[in-house]
N, C-alpha and C positions, 0 to 999 in steps of 0.2 A: 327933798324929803328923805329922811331913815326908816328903814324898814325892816322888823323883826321876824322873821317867820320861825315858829316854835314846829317841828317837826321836817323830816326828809323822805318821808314817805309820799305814797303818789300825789296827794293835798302837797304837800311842800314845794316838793320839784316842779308842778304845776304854777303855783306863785311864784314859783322864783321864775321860770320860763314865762307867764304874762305880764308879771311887773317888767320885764326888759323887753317888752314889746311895746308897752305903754310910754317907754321910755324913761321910767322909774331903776334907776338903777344902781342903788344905793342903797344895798341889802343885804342881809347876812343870815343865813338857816342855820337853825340851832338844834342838834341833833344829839340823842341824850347814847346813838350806838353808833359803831367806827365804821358804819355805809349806809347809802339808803336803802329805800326797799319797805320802811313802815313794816305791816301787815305780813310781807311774801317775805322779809327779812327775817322774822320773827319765827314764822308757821314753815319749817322744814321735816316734818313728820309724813312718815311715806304714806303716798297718794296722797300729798296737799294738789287741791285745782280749785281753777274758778269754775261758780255756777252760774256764770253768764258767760254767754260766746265770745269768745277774743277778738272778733274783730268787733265788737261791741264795748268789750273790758280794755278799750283802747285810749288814747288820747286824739280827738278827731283832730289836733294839725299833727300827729306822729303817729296815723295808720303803720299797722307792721304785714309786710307780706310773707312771711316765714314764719305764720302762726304755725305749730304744727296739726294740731287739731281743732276741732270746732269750740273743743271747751281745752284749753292749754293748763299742763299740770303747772303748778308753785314755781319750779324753778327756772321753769323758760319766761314766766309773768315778771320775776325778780331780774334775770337778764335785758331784759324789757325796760324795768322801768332804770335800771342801771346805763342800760346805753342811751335811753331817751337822754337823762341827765346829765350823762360825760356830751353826746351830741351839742344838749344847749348851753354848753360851757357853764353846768350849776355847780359842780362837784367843786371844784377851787373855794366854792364861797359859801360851804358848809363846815360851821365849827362843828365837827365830830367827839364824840364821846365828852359833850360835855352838857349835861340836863340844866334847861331853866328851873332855877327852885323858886325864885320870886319876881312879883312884876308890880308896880308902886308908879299909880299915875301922880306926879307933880303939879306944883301951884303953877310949872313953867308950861303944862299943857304938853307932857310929852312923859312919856314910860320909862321908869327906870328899871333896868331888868339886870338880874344879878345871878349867877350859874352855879352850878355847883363846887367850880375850880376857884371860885371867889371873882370871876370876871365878871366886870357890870360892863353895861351898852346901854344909851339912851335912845331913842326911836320913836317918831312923830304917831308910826303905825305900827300894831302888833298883829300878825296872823295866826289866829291857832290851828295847825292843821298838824293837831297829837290823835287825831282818828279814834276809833272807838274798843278795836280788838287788838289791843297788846296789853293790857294787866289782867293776868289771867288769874281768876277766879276759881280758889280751893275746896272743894268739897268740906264740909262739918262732919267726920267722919270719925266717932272715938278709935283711938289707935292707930290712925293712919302712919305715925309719925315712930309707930313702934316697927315698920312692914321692914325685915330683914335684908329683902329681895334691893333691886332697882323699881324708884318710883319717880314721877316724873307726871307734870306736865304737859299737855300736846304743845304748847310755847314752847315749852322749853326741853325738846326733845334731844336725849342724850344718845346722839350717833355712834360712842363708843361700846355701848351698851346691846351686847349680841344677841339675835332675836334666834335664829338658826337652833332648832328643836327647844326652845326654850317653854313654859306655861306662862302665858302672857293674858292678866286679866287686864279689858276695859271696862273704866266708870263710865258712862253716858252714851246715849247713841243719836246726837245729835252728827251733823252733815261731818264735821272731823271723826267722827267713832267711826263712823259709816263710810268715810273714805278710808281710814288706816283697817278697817277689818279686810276688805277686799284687799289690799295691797301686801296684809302680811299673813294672811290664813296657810297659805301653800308656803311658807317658811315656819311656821310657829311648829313647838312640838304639841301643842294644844291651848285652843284660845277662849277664852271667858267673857263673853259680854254682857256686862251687869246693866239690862234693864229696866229704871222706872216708869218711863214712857213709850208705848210703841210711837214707831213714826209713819206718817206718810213716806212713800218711794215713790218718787217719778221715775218712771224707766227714763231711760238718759242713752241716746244713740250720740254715738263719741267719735264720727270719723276723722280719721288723718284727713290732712292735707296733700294731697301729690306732688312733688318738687314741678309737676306740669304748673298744676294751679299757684304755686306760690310765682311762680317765673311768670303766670302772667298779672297777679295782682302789681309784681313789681313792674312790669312795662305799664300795665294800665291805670293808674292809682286812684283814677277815677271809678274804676269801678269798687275799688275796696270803700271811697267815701259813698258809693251806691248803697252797697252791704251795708255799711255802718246805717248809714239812713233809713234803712230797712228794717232791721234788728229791731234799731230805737222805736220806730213806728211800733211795731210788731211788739215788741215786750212792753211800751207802753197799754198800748190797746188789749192786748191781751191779758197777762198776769198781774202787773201792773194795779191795773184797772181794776182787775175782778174782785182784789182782794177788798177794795175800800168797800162793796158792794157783798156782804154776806147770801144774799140770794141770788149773787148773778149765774145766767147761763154757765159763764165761763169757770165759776168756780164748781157747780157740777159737773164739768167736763172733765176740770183738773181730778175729782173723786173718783169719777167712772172709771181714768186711764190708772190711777194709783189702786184701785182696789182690781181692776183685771190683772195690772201687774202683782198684784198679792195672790188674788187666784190660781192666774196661769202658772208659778214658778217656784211655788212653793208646796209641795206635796205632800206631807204630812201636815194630819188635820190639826192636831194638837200646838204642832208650832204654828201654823198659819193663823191659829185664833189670837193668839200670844200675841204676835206679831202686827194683828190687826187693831187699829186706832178707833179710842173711841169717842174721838171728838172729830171737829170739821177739820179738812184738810186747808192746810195754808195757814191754819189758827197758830201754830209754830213756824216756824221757819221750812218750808219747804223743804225736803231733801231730795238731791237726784243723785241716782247713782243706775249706771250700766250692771253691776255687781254682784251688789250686797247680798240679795237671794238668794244666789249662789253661792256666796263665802258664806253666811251663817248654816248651810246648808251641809256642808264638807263635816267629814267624819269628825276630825279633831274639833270643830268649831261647837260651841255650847250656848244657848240665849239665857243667860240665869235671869227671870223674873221675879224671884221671893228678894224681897225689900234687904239691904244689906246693915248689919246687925255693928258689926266693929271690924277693924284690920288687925291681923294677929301678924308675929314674927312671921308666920308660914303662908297667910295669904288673909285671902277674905273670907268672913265668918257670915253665912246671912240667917235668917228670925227662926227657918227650919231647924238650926242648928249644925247643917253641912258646913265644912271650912274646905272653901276651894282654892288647893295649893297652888302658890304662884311664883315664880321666880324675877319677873317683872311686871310691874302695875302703872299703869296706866292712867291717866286721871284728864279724859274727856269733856270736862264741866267746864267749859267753857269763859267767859269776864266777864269784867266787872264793865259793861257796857255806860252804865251810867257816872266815869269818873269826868270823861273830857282832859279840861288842862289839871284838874287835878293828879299830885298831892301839891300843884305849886300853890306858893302863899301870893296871892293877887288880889291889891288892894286899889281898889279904885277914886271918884272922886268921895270926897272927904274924908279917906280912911277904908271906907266901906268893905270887908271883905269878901272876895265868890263866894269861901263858904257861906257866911251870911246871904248872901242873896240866892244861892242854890239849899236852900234851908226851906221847906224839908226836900226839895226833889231840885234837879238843873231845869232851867228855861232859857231860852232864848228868843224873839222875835223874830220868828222865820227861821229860826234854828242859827241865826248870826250873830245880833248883838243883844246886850245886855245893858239893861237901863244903869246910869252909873259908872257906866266902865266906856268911856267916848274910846272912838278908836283901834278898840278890840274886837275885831271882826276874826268868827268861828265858819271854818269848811266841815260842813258834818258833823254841826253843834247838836245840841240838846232836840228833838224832839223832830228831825229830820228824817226825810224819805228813805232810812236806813233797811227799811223792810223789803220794800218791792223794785226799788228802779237800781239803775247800774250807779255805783259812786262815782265813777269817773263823770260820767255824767253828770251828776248832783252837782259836782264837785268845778266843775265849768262853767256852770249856769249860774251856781253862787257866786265866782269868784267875777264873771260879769257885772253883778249886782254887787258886790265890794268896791270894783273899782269906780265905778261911779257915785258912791261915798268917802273913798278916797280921791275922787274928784271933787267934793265939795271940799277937803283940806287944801288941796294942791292948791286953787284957784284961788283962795285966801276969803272964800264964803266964810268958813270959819276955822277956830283952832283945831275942834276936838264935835266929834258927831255920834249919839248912841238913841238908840229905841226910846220913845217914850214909854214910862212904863202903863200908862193907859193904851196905849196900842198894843205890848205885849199882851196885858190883861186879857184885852178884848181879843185875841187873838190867839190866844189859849182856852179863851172860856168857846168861841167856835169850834178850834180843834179839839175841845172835849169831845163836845154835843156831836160831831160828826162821828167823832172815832167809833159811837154805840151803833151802828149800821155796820162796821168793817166786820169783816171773820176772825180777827185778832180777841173779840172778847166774847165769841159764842162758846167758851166753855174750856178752856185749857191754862197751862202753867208755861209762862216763857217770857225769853229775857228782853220781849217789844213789852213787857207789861211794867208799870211804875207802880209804888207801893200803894197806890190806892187800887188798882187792877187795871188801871186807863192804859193804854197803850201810849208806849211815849215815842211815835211816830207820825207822820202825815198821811192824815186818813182821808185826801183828796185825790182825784185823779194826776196825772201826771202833766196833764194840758193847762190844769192850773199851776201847778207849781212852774212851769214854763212861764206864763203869764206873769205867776209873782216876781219870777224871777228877770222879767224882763227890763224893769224901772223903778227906783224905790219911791217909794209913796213920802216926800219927804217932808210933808206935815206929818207923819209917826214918830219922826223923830226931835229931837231936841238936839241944838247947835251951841257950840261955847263958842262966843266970839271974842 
């Protein structure tokens, strides 16, 4: 069998490390930048980190024992998934810097896939693992495009660009705002943070690692798969959980610890009100930061709340009519969460196009395949646990449940294997009716929400999605034989 994987990010590397276990080993990743890394490739804006614990933000057969702290910043995650890859001999058999533009299943029952360099490849099986946070998403800002200064991106953050006494406005104060404010407040010469949402703050305790404990995860490596097991339990049961359940305990728990962290640490009344959310916590993405209270708190440091008006040569103008002068601008706002394999053109059986079937919103059955499209199997497709559980994890548990429909190919069951679409149906129209109980649509604006306001995530516990993931129900789907 051939085998396509569209992405070299952790979903990539991870395919290409269990198809050579499976002993499938006739594949090729197709990577649209010149390393991998996905995500941590991409997000090099100071203070990137994960907000799940690293030995959790792991891959459980390539535990790392030289995590350096409990939550590891961007660039030791990207080292990480760098050496995982060289380690599993992936790197050799990633086409670099070359993007799939198009994918055209055949009357021969197999993908023809064509790149941007004009190279085509055909392949029995295609993986999409193009992840969810790399086309970043432009604010609609009149003027933006007129800002004299440096503007930029948190994707696309420009390292040449000197921050060192500089007037450095942010757009957004979503978990990237809220990590780059702490990290550059004590360099800026005055910093601006534009406002339209307050957020929840989880305080976040962020200890190192001691070269003691790292020397002994690596003698004992058992106990790092103990940890890992622990975590999982632990963030499943815990945050996980609570969210699909808007009245749970735990989601009170989460409020009480973000609103004493808003009380205790921030002492002027005027900003603490500012600062205070007036929706349920968790209904946005979570933020943790060790920080933040502190850096917005620093003399130079400004929270601008009035709604921003236009970008002028000299900075941002907001509805007061103040223009706050800026030398470099920043632009927070996060993606377009909802593109997946898009802008590629993939045409499935008879023609059919994604966009057409992602018309008006993406779906997938179980967040993996797509009625119409056999054999295109999605890691952290359309409408998956992207909210509350670790991706790596996700991202394991699915690729499990892939290859045992890539077992029904191999075996010669059949040519070509996808969802039926009365299984998707009925299987969206549940994940609707569930989603109205989660904390995701008690009241706020955020990018888990789809243009009807549904959240486009798994609004089950995490013990199910283990479950789903454990055997595919292979009457859902339909076989080309």
């Amino acid at each position: 069998m051939r085998i396509a994987i569209i992405g070299a990010g952790m979903a990539g590397i991870l395919s290409g490390i269990q198809l050579d276990a499976a002993g499938l080993d006739d594949w090729t990743i197709y990577e649209k930048a010149d390393r991998v890394g996905g995500t941590w490739r991409e997000n090099t804006y100071p203070g990137v980190a994960c907000d799940v614990p690293s030995h959790l933000y792991s891959y459980s057969f390539a535990l790392n024992p030289t995590w350096s702290h409990l939550f590891s910043p961007g660039d030791e995650i990207q080292a990480y998934f760098e050496r995982v890859a060289t380690d599993h001999d992936i790197v050799r058999r990633v086409r670099f810097g070359d993007e799939v533009t198009a994918l055209r299943w055949t009357d021969e029952g197999r993908w023809h896939l064509t790149t941007a360099s004009g190279h085509t490849d055909e392949a029995d099986v295609v993986i999409g693992a193009t992840g969810v946070l790399h086309h970043p998403r432009y604010p609609d800002i009149a003027g933006l495009d007129t800002f004299a200064g440096a503007c930029f991106h948190t994707a696309r953050w420009d390292h040449d660009v000197p921050l060192a006494g500089a007037r450095v406005g942010i757009i957004g104060t979503g978990s990237t705002a809220v990590q780059i404010v702490g990290a550059i407040v004590d360099e800026v010469g005055h910093l601006d943070l534009f406002q339209r949402t307050p957020q929840w703050i989880l305080p976040q305790q962020n200890p190192a690692y001691e070269p003691s404990a790292q020397a002994a995860f690596a003698e004992h490596p058992e106990t790092m798969a103990d940890l890992h097991a622990t975590l999982s339990q632990l963030f499943s049961d815990g945050f996980a959980n609570a969210v699909v359940n808007a009245d749970s305990p735990q989601i009170r728990g989460i409020e009480a610890a973000c609103l004493d962290n808003l009380e205790s640490n921030v002492a002027d009344p005027d900003l603490r009100e500012r600062l205070r959310p007036g929706y349920r916590a968790a209904c946005k993405r979570l933020v943790v930061s060790e920080n933040f209270y502190d850096a917005i708190q620093q003399p130079n440091a400004s929270l601008v709340t009035e709604a921003i008006e236009r970008v002028e040569p000299g900075g941002v103008r907001t509805v007061d009519g103040v223009l706050h002068e800026l030398d470099v601008l920043v632009l927070a706002t996060g993606f377009q969460v909802d593109a997946f394999l898009r802008p590629m053109d993939v045409a499935g059986v008879g023609g059919r196009r994604l966009d057409e079937a992602w018309n008006p919103r993406p779906n997938a059955y179980l967040s993996i395949s797509v009625p119409d499209f056999p054999n295109l199997f999605l890691l952290n497709g359309p409408n998956g646990p992207v909210g509350n559980f670790s991706l790596i994890e996700v991202a394991e548990l699915q690729f499990a449940y892939i290859a045992q429909l890539i077992d029904q190919v191999r075996s010669g069951a059949c040519r070509g294997i996808a969802a039926r679409r009365d299984a998707m149906e009925d299987h969206e129209a549940a994940r609707v009716e569930a989603a109205k109980s989660t904390v995701w649509v008690t009241g706020c604006t955020s990018w888990y929400l789809d243009d009807r306001g549904i959240p486009a995530v798994w609004p089950w516990t995490f013990d199910r999605f283990r479950e789903e993931m454990a055997a595919p129900k292979l009457d859902h789907y339909e076989r080309i034989t």
